[in-house]
C-alpha positions in Angstrom: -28.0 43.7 -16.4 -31.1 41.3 -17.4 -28.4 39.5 -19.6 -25.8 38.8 -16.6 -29.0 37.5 -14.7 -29.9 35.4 -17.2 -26.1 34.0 -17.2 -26.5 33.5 -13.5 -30.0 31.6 -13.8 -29.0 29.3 -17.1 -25.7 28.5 -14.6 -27.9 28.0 -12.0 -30.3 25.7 -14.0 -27.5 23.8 -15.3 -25.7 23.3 -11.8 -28.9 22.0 -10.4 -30.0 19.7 -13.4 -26.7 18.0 -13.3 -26.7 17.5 -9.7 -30.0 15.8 -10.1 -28.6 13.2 -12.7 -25.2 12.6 -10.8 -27.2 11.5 -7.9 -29.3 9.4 -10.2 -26.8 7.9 -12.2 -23.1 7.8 -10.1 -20.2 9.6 -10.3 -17.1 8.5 -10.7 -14.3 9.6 -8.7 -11.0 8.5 -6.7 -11.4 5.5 -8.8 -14.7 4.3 -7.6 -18.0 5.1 -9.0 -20.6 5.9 -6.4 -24.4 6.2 -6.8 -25.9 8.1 -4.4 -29.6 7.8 -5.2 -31.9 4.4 -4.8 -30.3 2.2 -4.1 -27.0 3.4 -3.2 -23.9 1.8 -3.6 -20.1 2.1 -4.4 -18.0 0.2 -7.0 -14.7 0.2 -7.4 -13.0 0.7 -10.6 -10.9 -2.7 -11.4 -7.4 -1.6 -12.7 -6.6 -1.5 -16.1 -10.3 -0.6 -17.1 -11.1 3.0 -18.2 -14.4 4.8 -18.3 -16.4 4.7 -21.0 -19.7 7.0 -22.4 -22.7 4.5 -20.9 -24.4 2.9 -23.6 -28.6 2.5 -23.6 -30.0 2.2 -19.6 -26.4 1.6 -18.3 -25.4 3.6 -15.1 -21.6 2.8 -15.5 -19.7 1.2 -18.3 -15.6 0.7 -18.0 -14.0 -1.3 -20.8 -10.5 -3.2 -20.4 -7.9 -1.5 -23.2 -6.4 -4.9 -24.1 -9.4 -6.7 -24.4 -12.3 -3.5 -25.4 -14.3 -6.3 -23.4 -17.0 -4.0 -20.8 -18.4 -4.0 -17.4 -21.7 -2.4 -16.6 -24.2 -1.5 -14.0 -27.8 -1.3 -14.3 -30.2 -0.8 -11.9 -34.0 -1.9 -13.0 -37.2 -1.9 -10.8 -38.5 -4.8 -9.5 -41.8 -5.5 -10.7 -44.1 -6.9 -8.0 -46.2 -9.0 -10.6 -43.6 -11.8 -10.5 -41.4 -13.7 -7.8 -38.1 -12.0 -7.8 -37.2 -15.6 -9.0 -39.1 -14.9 -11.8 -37.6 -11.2 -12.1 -34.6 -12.8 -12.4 -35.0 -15.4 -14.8 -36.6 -12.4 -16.7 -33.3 -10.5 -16.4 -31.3 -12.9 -17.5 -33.0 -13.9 -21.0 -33.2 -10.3 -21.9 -29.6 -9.9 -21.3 -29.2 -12.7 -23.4 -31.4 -11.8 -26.1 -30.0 -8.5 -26.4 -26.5 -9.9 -26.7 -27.5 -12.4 -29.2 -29.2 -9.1 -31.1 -25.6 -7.6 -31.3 -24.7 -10.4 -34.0 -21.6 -11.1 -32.5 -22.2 -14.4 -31.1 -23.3 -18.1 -33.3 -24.1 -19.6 -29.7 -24.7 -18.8 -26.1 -24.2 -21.4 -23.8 -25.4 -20.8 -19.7 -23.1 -22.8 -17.6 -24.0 -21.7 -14.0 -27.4 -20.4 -12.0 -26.5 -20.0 -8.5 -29.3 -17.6 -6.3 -27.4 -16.3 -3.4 -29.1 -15.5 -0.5 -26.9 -13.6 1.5 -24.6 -11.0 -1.0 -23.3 -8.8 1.6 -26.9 -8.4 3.0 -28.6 -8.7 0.3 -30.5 -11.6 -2.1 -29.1 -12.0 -5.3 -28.2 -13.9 -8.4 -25.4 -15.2 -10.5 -25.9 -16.0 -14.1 -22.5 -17.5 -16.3 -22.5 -18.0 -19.9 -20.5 -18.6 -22.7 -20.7 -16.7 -26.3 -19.1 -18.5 -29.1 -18.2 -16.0 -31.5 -19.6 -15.4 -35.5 -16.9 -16.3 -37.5 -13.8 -16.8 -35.3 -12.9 -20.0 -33.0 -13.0 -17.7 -29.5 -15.4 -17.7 -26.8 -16.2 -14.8 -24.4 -17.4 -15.6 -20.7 -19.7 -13.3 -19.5 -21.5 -13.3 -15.8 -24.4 -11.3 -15.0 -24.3 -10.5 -11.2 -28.0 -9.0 -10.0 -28.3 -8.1 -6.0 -32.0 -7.1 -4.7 -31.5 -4.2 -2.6 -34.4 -1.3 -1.7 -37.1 -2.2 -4.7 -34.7 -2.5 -7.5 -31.9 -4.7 -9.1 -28.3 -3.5 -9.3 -26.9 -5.9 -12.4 -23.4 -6.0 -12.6 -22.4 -7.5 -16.0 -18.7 -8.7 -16.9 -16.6 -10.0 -20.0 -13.4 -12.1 -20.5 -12.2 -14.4 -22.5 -10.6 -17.0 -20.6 -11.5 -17.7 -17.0 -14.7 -15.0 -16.0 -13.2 -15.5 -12.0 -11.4 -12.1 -12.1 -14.4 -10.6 -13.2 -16.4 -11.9 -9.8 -13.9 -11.3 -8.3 -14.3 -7.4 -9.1 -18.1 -7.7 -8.6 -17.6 -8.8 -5.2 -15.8 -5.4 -4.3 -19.3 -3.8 -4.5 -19.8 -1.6 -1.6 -23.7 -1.9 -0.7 
């Protein structure tokens, strides 16, 4: 008897643990990924990428299978020490430090800053750059898409080689 209890409680436990981190971190299903905690939002899953483990603080990572180039979402808190100007200057040199960590670029070269004012509702920021890769004569364009909505940053981050437009072109089916 005391064992089939504890059976219950441990299924229980584990049914309410992992409702907590879905609604911090998404699902995804029906080919979107929804987060339903602060701030929510809904993304749709750009054909042909596949879901992948999240990697560090990502909420969502889908990688194309002809290219293994990702996408991710990361929401981050807005510090209220700084201008969200500032937050986002921030944002973007630690994304490209990080990147630059990974070793597999020689060079990163930013091409476009454009602060958006109204992104569906909301203020945000676009952020493109190129990264010359170590050792081979290719170049990967990445944008960083970060929208201010309820106290925190949602950055959407992309990867192509070639042109980076289908890439905002995905970001921009965001559901805010």
């Amino acid at each position: 008897m005391k064992t089939e209890i504890k059976k219950y409680l441990l299924v229980a436990c584990a049914l309410f643990l992992g409702g907590l981190f879905t609604g911090i971190l998404g699902i995804a299903q029906d080919s979107s990924f929804i987060r339903t905690a602060s701030p929510a939002f809904e993304f749709p899953i750009p054909a042909p990428f596949r879901l992948q483990k999240p990697q560090f603080n990502e909420i969502f990572r889908a990688v194309n299978p002809a290219t293994r180039l990702p996408i991710t979402i990361t929401v981050y808190p807005l510090k209220l020490r700084r201008s969200v100007e500032s937050e986002y200057d921030f944002l973007r040199k630690r994304v490209m430090k990080t990147i630059m960590g990974t070793g597999i670029c020689r060079e990163l070269k930013p091409y476009q800053f454009e602060a958006i004012a109204d992104f569906k509702g909301f203020p945000a920021y676009s952020f493109n750059f190129d990264c010359l890769l170590k050792g081979r004569p290719l170049t990967i364009k990445t944008n960083l898409l970060t929208i201010t909505k309820e106290g925190k940053f949602i950055s959407l981050f992309g990867m192509a080689f070639g042109n980076i437009d289908e890439i905002k072109r995905h970001f921009k089916q965001i559901i805010l």
